[in-house]
C-alpha positions in Angstrom: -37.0 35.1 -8.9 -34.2 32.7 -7.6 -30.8 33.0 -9.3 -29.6 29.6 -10.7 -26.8 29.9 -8.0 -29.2 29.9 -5.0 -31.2 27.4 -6.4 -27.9 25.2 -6.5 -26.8 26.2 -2.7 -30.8 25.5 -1.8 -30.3 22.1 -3.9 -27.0 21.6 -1.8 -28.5 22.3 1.6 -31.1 19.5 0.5 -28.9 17.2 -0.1 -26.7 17.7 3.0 -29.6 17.1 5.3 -30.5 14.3 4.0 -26.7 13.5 5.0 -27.4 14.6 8.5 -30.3 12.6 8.3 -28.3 9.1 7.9 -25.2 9.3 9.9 -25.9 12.9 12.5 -25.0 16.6 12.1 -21.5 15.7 14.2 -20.5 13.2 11.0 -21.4 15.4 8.1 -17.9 17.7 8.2 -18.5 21.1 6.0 -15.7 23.5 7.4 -12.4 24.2 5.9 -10.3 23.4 9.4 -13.1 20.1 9.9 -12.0 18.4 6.9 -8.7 19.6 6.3 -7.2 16.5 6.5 -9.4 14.1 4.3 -8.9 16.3 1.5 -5.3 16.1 1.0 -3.3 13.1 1.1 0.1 12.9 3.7 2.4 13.7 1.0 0.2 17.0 -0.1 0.8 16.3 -3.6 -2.7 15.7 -4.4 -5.1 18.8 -2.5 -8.7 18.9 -3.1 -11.9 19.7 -1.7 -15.2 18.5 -1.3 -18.9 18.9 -0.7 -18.9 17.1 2.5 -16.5 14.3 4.6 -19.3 11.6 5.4 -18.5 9.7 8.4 -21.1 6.6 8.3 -21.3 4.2 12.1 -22.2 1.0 10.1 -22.9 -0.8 6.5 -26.3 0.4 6.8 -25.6 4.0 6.6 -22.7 3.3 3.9 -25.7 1.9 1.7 -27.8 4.5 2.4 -25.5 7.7 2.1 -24.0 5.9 -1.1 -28.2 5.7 -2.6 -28.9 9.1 -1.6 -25.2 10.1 -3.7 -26.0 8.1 -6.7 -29.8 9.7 -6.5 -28.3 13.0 -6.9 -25.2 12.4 -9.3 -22.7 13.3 -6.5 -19.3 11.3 -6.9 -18.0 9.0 -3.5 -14.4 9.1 -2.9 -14.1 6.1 -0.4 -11.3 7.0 2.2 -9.4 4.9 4.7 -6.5 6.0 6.3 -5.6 7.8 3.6 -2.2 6.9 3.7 -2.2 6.1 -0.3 0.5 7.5 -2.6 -0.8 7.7 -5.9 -3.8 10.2 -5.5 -6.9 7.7 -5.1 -8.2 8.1 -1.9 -8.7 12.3 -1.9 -11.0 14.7 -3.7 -10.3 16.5 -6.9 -10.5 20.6 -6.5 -14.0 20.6 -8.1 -15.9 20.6 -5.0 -18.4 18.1 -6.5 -17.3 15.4 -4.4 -17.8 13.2 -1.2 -15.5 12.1 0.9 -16.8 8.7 2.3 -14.8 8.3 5.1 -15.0 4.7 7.2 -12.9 5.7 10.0 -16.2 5.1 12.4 -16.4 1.6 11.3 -13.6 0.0 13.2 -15.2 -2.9 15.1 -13.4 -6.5 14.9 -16.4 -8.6 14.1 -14.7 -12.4 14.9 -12.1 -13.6 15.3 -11.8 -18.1 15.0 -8.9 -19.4 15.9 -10.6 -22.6 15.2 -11.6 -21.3 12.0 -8.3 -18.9 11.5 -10.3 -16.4 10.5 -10.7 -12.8 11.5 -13.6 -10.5 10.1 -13.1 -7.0 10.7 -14.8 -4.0 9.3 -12.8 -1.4 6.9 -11.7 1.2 9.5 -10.0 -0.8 11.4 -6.4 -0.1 11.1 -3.5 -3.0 10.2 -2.2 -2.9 13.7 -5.5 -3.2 15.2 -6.2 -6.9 13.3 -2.6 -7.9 14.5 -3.5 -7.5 17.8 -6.5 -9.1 17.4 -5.2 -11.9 16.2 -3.0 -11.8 18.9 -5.0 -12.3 21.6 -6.3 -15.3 20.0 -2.8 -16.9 19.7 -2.8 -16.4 16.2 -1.1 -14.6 13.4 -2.4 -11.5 10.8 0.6 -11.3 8.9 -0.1 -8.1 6.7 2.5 -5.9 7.9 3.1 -2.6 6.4 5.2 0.6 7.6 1.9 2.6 7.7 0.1 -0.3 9.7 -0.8 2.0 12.3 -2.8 4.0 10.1 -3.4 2.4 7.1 -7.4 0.7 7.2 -8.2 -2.6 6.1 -10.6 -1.1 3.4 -7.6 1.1 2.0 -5.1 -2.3 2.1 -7.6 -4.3 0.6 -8.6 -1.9 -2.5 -5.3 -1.4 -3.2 -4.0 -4.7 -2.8 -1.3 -3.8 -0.2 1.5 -6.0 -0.2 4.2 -5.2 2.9 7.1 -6.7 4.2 5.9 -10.5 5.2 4.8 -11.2 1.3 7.1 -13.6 0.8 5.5 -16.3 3.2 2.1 -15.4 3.4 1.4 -13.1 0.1 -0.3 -10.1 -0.8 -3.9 -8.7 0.7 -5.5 -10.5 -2.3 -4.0 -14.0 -1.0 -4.9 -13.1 2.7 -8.5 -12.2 1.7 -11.5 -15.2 2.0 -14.5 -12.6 2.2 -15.8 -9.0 1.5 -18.8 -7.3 1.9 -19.5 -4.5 -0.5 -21.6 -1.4 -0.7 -22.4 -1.6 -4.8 -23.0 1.8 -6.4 -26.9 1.8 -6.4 -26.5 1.1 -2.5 -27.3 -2.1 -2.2 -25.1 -4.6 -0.2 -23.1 -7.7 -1.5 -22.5 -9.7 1.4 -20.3 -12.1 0.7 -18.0 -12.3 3.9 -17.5 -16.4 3.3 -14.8 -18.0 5.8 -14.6 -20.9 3.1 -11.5 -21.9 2.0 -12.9 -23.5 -0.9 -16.2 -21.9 -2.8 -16.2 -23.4 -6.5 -19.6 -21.6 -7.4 -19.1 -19.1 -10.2 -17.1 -15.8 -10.0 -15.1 -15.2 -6.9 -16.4 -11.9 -6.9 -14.3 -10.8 -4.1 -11.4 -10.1 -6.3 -13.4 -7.7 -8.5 -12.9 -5.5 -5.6 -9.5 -6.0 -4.3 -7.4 -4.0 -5.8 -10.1 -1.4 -7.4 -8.6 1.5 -5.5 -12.7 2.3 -4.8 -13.5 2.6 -7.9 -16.5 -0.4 -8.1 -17.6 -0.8 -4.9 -17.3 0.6 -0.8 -15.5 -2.6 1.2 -17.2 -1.9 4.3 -15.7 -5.4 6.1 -13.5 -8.2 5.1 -12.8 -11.7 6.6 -9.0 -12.7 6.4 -6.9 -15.8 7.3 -5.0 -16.9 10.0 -2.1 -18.4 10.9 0.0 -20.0 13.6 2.2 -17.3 15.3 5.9 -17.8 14.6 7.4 -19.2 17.9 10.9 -18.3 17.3 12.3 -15.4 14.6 16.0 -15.1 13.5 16.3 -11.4 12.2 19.7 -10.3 10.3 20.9 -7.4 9.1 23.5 -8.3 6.7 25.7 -6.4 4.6 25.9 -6.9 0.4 27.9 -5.4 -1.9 25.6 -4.4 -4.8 21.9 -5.8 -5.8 23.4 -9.2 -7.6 24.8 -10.7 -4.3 21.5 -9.9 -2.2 19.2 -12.0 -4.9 22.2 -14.8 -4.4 21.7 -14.4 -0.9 17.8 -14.5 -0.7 18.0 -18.1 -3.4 21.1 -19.4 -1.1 18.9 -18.9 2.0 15.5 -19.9 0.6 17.2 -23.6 -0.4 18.1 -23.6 3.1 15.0 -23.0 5.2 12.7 -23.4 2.5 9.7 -21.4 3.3 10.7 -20.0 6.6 11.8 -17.1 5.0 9.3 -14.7 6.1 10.5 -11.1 4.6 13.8 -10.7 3.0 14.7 -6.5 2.3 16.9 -4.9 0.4 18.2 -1.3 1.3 20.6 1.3 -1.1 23.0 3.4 1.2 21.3 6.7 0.4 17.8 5.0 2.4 19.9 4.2 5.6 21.7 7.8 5.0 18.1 9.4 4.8 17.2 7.3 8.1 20.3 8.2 10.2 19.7 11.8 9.7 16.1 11.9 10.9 16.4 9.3 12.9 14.7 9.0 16.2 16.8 8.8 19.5 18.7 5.6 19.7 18.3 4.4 15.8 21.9 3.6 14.5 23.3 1.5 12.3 24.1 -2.3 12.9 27.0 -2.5 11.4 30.4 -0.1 11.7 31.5 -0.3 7.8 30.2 2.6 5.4 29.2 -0.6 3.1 26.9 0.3 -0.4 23.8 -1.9 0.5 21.6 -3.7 3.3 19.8 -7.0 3.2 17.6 -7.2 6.2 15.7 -10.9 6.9 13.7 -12.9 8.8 13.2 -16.3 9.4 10.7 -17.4 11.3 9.5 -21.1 12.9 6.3 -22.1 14.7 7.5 -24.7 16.3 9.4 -24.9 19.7 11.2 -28.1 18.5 13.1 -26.8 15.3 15.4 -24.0 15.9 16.6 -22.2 12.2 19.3 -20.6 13.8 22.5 -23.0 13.0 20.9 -23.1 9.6 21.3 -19.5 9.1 24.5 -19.3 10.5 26.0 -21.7 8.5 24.1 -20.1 4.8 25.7 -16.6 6.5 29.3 -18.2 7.3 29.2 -19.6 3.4 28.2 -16.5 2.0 30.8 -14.2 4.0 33.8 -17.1 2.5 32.4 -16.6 -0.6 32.6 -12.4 -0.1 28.3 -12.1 -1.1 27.9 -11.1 2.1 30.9 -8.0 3.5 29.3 -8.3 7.4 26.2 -9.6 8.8 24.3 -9.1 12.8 21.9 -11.3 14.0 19.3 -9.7 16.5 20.5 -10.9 19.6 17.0 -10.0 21.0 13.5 -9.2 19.8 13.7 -5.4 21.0 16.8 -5.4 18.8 15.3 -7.1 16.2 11.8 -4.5 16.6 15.2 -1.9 15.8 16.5 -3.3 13.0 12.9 -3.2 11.6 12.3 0.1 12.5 15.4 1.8 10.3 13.9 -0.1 7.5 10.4 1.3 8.3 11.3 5.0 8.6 12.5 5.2 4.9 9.4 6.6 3.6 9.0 9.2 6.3 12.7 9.7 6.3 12.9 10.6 2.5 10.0 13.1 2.9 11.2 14.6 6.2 14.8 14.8 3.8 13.0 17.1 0.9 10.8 16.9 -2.3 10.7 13.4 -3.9 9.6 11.4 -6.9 8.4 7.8 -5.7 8.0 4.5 -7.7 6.8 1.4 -6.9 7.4 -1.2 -9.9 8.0 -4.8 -9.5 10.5 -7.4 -11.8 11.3 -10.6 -12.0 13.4 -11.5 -8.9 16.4 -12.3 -11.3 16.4 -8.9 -13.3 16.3 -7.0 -10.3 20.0 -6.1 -10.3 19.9 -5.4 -14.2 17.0 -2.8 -13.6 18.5 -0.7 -10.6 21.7 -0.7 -12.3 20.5 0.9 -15.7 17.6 2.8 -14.4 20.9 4.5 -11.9 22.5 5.4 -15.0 19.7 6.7 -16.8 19.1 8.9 -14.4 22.2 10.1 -13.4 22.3 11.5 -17.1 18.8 12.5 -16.7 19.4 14.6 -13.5 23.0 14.9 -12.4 23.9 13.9 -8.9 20.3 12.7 -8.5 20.3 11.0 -5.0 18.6 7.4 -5.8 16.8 6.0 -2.2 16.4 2.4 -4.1 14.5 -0.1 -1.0 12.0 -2.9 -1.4 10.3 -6.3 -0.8 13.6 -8.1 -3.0 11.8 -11.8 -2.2 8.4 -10.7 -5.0 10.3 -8.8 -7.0 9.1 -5.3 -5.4 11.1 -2.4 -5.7 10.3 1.2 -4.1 12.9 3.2 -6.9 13.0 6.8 -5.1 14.6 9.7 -6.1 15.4 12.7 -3.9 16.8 15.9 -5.5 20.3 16.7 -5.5 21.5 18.5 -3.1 22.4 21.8 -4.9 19.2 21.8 -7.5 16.4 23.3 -6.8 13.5 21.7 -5.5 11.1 23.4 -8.5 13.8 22.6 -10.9 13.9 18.9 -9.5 10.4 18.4 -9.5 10.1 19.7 -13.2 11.7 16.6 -14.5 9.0 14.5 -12.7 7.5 13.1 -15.6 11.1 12.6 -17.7 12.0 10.7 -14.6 8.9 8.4 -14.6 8.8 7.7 -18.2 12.6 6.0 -18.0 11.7 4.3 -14.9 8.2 3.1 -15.8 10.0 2.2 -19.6 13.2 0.0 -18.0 10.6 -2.0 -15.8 8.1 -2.2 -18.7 11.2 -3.5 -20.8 11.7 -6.1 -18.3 8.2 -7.7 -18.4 7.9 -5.8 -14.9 5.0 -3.7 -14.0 4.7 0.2 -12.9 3.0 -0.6 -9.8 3.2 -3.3 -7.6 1.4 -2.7 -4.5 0.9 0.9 -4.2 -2.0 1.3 -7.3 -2.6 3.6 -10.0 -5.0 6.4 -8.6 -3.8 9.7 -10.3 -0.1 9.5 -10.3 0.5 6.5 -12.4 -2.7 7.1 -14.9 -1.1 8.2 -17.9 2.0 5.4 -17.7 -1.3 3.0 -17.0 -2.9 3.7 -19.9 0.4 3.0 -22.0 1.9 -0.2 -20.0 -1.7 -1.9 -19.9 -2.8 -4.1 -22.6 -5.4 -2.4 -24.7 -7.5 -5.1 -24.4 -7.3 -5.7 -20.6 -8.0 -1.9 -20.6 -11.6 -2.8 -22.9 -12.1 -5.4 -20.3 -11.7 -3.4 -17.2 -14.0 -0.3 -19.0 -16.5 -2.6 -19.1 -16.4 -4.0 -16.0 -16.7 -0.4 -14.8 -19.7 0.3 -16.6 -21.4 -3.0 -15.6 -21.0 -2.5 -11.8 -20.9 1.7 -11.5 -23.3 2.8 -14.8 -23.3 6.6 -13.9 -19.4 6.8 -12.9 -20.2 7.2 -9.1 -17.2 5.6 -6.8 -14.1 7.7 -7.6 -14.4 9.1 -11.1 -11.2 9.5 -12.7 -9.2 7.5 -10.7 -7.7 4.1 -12.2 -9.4 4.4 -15.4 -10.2 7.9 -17.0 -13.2 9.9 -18.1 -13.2 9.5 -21.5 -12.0 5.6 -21.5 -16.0 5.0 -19.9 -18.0 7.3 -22.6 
């Protein structure tokens, strides 16, 4: 007589061929060194493990690896790049799980420059649809530090936002079309180039920013736009938070919209960068100065240059001492180097030791009030706590960091965790700000999710859970808990 264990592992086997089956024995991963590095995210902060890493060619074998799932009560994590930071893209430690990875499905579908659209299917990677685009003489302007990595299925379920925001908006605004695997495997196909569809629910946006949790965005169509035919990039200066929101409303009555991403920078970021830095990264200016602005304005056409426009906001603004020192780019390699101190902050931070990360947005105008009381709330909290304060200041997105200091332990540090979210999360929540911005909720930010969120958008977003996923199939326990669905 079988022992309940081997008739599990024989149940198991089952269901792994049938895996096989759909997408090949070379694309069902099993081994601990095989899938090593779907099961933990790149911080390691959220380790798991898992039944199997699926690696599916096309829709068709989404739908049908998804059915067989659902058929057998085995949960889908769906993975991108897995470059997420809040513990939504990896599996728990129960081993129950699948890892639905879609790094297979890469392919750019279209691209219209007629049209300005591009359809692309989830795998592909951020820098894959710029260049794309590219070639087409046109514009993708989702532009992330990850972009190498990070996958058009991972941006769009958590509603990335990067560093162009502030001309062209979030994923969610970029977004015309998705196609979706649903939970009981069937496909929504809904990849519309329309610009205008007034016929019932936009579905789409059920799905953009659900961190996985309804549906498996297999591919997406996206707009366009005209590729900017001249950029002015400066990195300026500031001395605190106050003068860099003057200098973003004195340059945005200006040039209007040409302000394509306006960034603000602490001094312990740039400190962080400089120390890790790669060969040839330094800093633009000479002065030891408290904060960096970094800009760009950007034109399409050849017939309007924006330079002597910002020159003249910059001259005003040094008279007026908002701005301490400024450097305009002199070239676009030196402009793809002032970018690239700004991009290396997150990898800079963890190269520099353990870290607690936030990503809470504010109202544009409270953004100085926040970073300075949430600094001295935590300087009481944890003494000579090393703040690494950097963000998208033109939406009101702040990433609020914390590295430990210098002499604390990194166990001691990381026990405060929690103490240090709940002031954080509380001074942004006090502000009619949120706790996340573009980054999601996954596991990190549950708990501080369920207390920010309005109880009855929470009732609302339960029961659109249970409407679309019945059994709890696409990432159980992430965004909204367990017990919220019973």
């Amino acid at each position: 007589m079988r022992t309940q264990s081997t008739a599990m592992d024989h149940q198991t086997d089952l269901f792994l061929a049938s895996l096989v089956g759909i997408v090949g024995a070379a694309h069902v991963l099993t081994q601990d060194d095989e899938v090593a590095r779907y099961v933990s995210d790149w911080r390691r902060q959220y380790p798991g493990t898992a039944i199997a890493v699926v690696r599916p060619a096309n829709t068709g074998e989404v739908s049908r690896v998804v059915a067989i799932c659902a058929a057998n009560g085995v949960p889908v994590v769906p993975q991108g790049g897995n470059t997420g930071l809040v513990g939504g893209s990896t599996p728990d430690a129960s081993r129950t799980e699948v890892v639905l990875s879609l790094g297979r499905m890469a392919a750019v579908r279209s691209v219209d420059p007629l049209d300005n659209t591009l359809t692309l299917e989830a795998g592909c990677t951020v820098l894959a649809a710029q260049e794309a685009a590219a070639v087409h003489g046109r514009l993708f302007p989702l532009s992330l530090a990850s972009e190498g990595s990070a996958t058009i299925g991972g941006v769009l379920s958590t509603n990335a936002g990067g560093e162009q925001v502030l001309r062209y908006g979030n994923t969610r605004d970029l977004a015309l079309g998705l196609e979706v695997v649903l939970a009981d495997g069937r496909v929504l196909d809904a990849l519309s180039a329309l610009r205008k569809d007034n016929t019932g629910y936009d579905l789409k946006h059920l799905f953009i920013g659900g961190e996985g949790t309804l549906g498996v965005i297999t591919a997406a169509t996206f707009k366009l736009f005209t590729l900017p035919r001249q950029v002015v990039t400066v990195w300026v200066a500031v001395p605190d938070p106050q003068a860099a929101v003057a200098l973003l409303a004195r340059l945005t009555d200006a040039v209007g919209e040409r302000v394509t991403a306006f960034e603000l920078m602490g001094r312990e970021a740039l400190t962080q960068v400089l120390a890790h830095a790669s060969p040839g990264m330094r800093d633009p200016l000479a002065d030891n100065y408290p904060w960096a602005v970094l800009f760009d304005v950007s034109e399409t056409s050849n017939l309007l240059d924006p330079t002597p426009a910002v020159e003249q906001v910059l001259a005003a603004a040094l008279d007026d001492g908002m701005v301490s020192d400024a450097a305009i780019a002199a070239s676009g390699q030196q402009a793809h180097n002032f970018w690239a101190l700004r991009e290396h902050i997150p990898e800079a931070q963890r190269l520099a030791g353990p870290s607690i990360k936030h990503d809470i947005s504010v109202p544009i105008s409270s953004i100085p009030a926040f970073i300075a009381e949430a600094n001295d709330v935590l300087d009481t909290l944890v003494p000579g706590i090393r703040v690494v304060c950097f963000g998208h200041v033109g939406d009101g997105n702040l990433h609020y960091n914390q590295s430990k200091p210098e002499s604390m332990p990194a166990s001691d540090f990381l026990a405060r965790e929690e103490a240090v979210h709940d002031a954080v999360h509380a001074i942004a929540a006090r502000m009619r700000g949120s706790i996340s911005a573009e980054h999601g909720i996954g596991r990190l930010k549950q708990s501080a999710f369920l207390q920010y969120k309005q109880p009855v958008a929470l009732e609302l977003m339960a029961r659109i859970k249970r409407a679309l996923d019945p059994d709890n199939t696409f990432n159980p326990g992430r965004v909204l808990p367990r017990d919220l669905l019973s």
